[in-house]
C-alpha positions in Angstrom: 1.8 34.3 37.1 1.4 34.3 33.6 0.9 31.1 31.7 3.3 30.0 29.1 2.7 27.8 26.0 4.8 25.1 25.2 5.6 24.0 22.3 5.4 20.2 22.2 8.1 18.2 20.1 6.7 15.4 18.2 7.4 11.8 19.5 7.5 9.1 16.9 7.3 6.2 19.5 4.3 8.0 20.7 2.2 8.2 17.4 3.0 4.5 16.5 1.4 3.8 19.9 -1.2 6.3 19.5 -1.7 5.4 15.5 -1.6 1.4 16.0 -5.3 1.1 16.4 -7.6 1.0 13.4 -10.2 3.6 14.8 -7.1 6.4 15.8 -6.6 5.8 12.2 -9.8 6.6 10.9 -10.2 9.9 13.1 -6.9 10.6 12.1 -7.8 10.4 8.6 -10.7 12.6 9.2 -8.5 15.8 10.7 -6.8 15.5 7.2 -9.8 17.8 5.6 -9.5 20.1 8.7 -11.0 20.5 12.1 -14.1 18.7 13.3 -16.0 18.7 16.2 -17.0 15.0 18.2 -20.7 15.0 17.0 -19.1 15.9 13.7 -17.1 11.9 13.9 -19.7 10.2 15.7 -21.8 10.7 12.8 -19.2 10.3 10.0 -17.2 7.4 11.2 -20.5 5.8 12.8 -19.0 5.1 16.2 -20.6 6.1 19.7 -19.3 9.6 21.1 -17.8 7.5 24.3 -15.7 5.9 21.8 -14.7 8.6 20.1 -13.9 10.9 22.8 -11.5 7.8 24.5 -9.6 7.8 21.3 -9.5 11.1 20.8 -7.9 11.5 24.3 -5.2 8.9 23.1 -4.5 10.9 20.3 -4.5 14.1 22.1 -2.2 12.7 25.0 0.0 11.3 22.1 0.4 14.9 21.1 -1.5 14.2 17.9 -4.0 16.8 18.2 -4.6 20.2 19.5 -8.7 20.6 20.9 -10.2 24.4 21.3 -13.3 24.6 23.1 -15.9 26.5 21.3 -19.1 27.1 23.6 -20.1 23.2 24.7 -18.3 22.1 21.9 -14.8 21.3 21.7 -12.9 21.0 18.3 -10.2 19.0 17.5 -7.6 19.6 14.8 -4.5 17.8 14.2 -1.4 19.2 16.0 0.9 21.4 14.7 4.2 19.1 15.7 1.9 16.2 13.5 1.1 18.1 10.6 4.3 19.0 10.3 5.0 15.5 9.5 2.6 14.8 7.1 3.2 15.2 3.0 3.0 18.4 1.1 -0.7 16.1 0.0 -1.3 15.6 3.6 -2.2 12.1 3.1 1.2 10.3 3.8 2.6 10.7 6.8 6.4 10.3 7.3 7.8 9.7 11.0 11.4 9.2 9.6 11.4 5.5 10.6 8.1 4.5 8.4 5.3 6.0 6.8 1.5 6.2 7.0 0.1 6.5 3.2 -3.9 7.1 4.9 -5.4 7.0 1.1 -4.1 2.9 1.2 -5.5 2.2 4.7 -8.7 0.3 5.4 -11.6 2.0 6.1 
């Protein structure tokens, strides 16, 4: 039986959950410039690759981001339902209900 893609609507409640920790931010900030691998934030964000990976999987369960496995390497990009959401600069992100300016958050 043939597998079948579904396209996953974008929950606000969701990314505030997923988005309410200051790390999640951070990576999030990251996808902004495009897709990037774990070792890729380990290294830019300075946090361990267990870290990472458990927030990434918060993100990726929020339906934040989309991962595509590329040898032993899997790279994560932000999801299409979530980019859809961010400004035409793609660094304010508008859920309807509030809004995420990343260039005015802490680092």
């Amino acid at each position: 039986m043939p597998s079948r893609t579904l396209k996953r609507s974008f929950d606000c409640l969701s990314a505030m959950r997923a988005l309410g920790e200051p790390t999640r931010l951070r990576l999030v900030r990251q996808f902004i410039d495009g897709p990037k691998a774990v070792t890729e934030l380990c290294e830019s964000l300075h946090v361990t690759p267990y870290n990472v990976s458990k927030h990434l999987r918060v993100l990726k369960e929020a339906g934040l981001l989309e991962v595509e496995k590329n040898g032993q390497q899997r790279i994560y990009s932000l999801a299409a339902a979530f980019r859809e959401k961010l400004s035409r600069n793609s660094h304010t992100l508008d859920l309807g209900c509030c809004q995420f300016d990343f260039d005015k958050l802490p680092e």
